[in-house]
C-alpha positions in Angstrom: -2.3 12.6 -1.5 -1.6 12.4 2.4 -4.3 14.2 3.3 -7.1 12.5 1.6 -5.4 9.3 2.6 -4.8 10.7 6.2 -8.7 12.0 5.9 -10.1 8.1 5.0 -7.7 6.7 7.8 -9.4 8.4 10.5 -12.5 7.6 9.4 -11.9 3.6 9.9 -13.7 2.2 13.1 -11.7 -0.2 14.9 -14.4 -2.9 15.0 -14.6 -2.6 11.3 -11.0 -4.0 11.0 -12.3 -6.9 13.4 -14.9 -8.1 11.1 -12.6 -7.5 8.1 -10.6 -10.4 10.1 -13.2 -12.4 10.4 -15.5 -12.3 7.5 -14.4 -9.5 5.3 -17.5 -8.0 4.7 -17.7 -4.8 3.1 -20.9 -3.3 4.2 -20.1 -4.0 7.5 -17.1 -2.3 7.1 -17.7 0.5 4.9 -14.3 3.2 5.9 -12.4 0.4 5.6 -13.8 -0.5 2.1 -13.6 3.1 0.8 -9.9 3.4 2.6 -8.6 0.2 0.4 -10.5 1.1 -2.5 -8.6 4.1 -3.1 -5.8 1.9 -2.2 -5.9 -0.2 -5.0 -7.0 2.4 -7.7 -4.3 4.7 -7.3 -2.3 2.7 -9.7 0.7 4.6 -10.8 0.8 2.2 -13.2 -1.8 3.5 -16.0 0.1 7.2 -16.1 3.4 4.8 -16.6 1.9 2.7 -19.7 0.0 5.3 -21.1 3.3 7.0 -22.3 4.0 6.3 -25.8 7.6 7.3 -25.5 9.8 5.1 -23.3 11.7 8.5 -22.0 8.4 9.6 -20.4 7.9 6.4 -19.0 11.1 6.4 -17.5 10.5 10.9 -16.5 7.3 9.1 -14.3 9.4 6.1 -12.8 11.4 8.7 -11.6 8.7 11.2 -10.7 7.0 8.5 -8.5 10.0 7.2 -7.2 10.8 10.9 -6.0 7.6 11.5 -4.3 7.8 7.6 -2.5 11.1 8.9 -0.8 9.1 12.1 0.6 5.9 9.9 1.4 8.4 7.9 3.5 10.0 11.0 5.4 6.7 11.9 6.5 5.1 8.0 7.1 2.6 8.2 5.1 3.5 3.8 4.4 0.3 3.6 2.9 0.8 5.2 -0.9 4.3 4.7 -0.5 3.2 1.3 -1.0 0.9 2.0 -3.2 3.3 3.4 -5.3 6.0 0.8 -4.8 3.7 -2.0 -5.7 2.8 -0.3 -9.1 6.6 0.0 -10.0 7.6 -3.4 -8.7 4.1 -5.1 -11.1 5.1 -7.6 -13.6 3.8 -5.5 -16.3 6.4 -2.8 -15.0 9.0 -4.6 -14.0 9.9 -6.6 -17.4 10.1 -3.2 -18.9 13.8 -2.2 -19.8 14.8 0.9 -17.3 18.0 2.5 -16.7 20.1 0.5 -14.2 19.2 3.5 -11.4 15.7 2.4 -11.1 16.4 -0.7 -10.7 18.8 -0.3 -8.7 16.9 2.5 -6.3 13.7 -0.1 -6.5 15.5 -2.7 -5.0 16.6 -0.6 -2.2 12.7 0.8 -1.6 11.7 -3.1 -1.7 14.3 -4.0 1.2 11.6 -2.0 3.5 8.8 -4.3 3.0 9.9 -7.6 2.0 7.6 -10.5 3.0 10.2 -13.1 3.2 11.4 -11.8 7.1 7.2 -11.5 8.1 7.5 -8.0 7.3 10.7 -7.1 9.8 12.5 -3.7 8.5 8.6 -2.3 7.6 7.7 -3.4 11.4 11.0 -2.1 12.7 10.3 1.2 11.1 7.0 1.4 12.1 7.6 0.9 15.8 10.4 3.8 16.3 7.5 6.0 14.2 5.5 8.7 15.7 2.2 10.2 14.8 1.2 11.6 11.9 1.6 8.1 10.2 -0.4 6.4 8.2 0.5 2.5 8.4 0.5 0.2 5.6 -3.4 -1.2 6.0 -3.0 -4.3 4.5 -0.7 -5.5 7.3 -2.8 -4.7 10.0 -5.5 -6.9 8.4 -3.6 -9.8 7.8 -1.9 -9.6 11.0 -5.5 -9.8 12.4 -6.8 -12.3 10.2 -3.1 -14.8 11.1 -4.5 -14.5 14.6 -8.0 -15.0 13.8 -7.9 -18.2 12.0 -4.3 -19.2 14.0 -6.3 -19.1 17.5 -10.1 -20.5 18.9 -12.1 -18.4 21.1 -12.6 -20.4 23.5 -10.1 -23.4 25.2 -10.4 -26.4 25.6 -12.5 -26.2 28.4 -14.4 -23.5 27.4 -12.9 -20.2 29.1 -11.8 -17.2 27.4 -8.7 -17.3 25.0 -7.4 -14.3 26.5 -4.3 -15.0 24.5 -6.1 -14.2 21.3 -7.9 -11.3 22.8 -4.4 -10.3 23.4 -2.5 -10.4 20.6 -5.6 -8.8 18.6 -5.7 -5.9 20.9 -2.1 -5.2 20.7 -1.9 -4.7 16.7 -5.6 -2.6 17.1 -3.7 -0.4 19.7 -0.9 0.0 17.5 -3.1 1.4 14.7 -4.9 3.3 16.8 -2.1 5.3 18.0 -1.5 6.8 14.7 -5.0 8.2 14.5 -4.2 10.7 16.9 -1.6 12.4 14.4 -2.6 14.8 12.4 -0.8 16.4 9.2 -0.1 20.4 9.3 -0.5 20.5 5.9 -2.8 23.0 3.7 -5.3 21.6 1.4 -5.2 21.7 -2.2 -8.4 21.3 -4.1 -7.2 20.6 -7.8 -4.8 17.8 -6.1 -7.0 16.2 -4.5 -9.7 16.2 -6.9 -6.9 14.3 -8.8 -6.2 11.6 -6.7 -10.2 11.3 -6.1 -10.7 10.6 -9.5 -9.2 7.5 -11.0 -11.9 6.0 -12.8 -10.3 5.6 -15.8 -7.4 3.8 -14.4 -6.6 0.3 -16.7 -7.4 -3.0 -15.5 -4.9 -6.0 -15.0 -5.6 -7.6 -18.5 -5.4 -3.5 -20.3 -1.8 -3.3 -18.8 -0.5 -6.5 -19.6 -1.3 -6.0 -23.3 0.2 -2.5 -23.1 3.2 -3.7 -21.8 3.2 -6.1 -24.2 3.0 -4.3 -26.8 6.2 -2.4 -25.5 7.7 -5.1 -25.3 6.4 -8.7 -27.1 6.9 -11.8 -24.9 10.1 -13.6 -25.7 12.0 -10.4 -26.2 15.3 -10.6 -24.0 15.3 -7.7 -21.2 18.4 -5.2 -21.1 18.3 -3.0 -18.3 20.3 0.2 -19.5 23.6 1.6 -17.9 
């Protein structure tokens, strides 16, 4: 998993990020499409609902939960969030799980909540070294906040070097991290794996799994 993800990271350009910022266009930026692609298929969530049996949903929780703590001791933030925003989906989440998920979720949430801009994930990230591969979707909207947050030009027509700035600064920080690279053997049949997820359910095939776990209305007891 960290090595195809580390292999896609290296491939984005820096001035494909840029025009992501500025008019998110995907042919223009085509390593950063394939990179976020991959991002949003591997959905933890289909091998979750697929499980008839709600022990074997609960074995995977745990399984995923398991590898998110090693993807965080070696910084790979990019399927640990992945992962982390499978298990913490509405069509997860209004499951009934023992009250150790929940629990553990909460704690794995604490790294990247929004409502501080980000602050413990951005904390973390700074005392990081290389190999790490950031959380993408940050980086973007960081860009895009400055983008639309700042003109080109002044009033009086020079240079907003301010911009420039501030836009170089979070490009730099990503870049640093593409100098890093994993000592880790490849494994063909794994990654073949995490290649493949064309068969991975769509928002509207979850939701009717999940309710069909568990119809709407039904009162949710997390178990002790």
């Amino acid at each position: 998993m960290t090595l195809l993800d580390a292999e896609l990271f290296q491939k984005i350009e820096i001035p494909e990020v840029l025009i992501w910022a500025q008019e998110q266009c995907e042919e223009r930026s085509p390593n950063l499409t394939r990179f976020t692609e991959h991002f949003n298929k591997m959905s933890a969530r289909t091998q979750i609902l697929s499980q008839n049996d709600s022990k074997d949903r609960e074995k995977h929780v745990i399984k995923f939960i398991k590898i998110m703590k090693h993807l965080r001791k070696i910084n790979n933030y990019n399927s640990y969030l992945a992962l982390l925003s499978a298990l913490d989906s509405a069509p997860i989440r209004r499951l009934e799980w023992h009250k150790t998920i929940t629990e553990g979720l909460k704690e794995y949430c604490a790294l990247i909540d929004s409502s501080s801009s980000f602050r413990a994930y951005r904390q973390a990230l700074a005392e990081t070294n290389p190999p790490c591969i950031p959380y993408i979707g940050l980086v973007l909207q960081d860009l895009t906040f400055v983008h639309i947050g700042n003109p080109d030009l002044l009033p009086e027509g020079s240079t907003n070097f301010s911009k420039r700035w501030q836009q170089y600064h979070i490009v730099v920080n990503m870049k640093r991290f593409k100098k890093g690279c994993y000592p880790f053997k490849k494994n063909e049949r794994i990654i073949g794996f995490f290649e493949n997820f064309e068969n991975y359910l769509d928002e509207d095939a979850m939701w009717q799994i999940s309710e069909n776990i568990k119809p709407r209305g039904t009162r949710k007891n997390n178990v002790n």
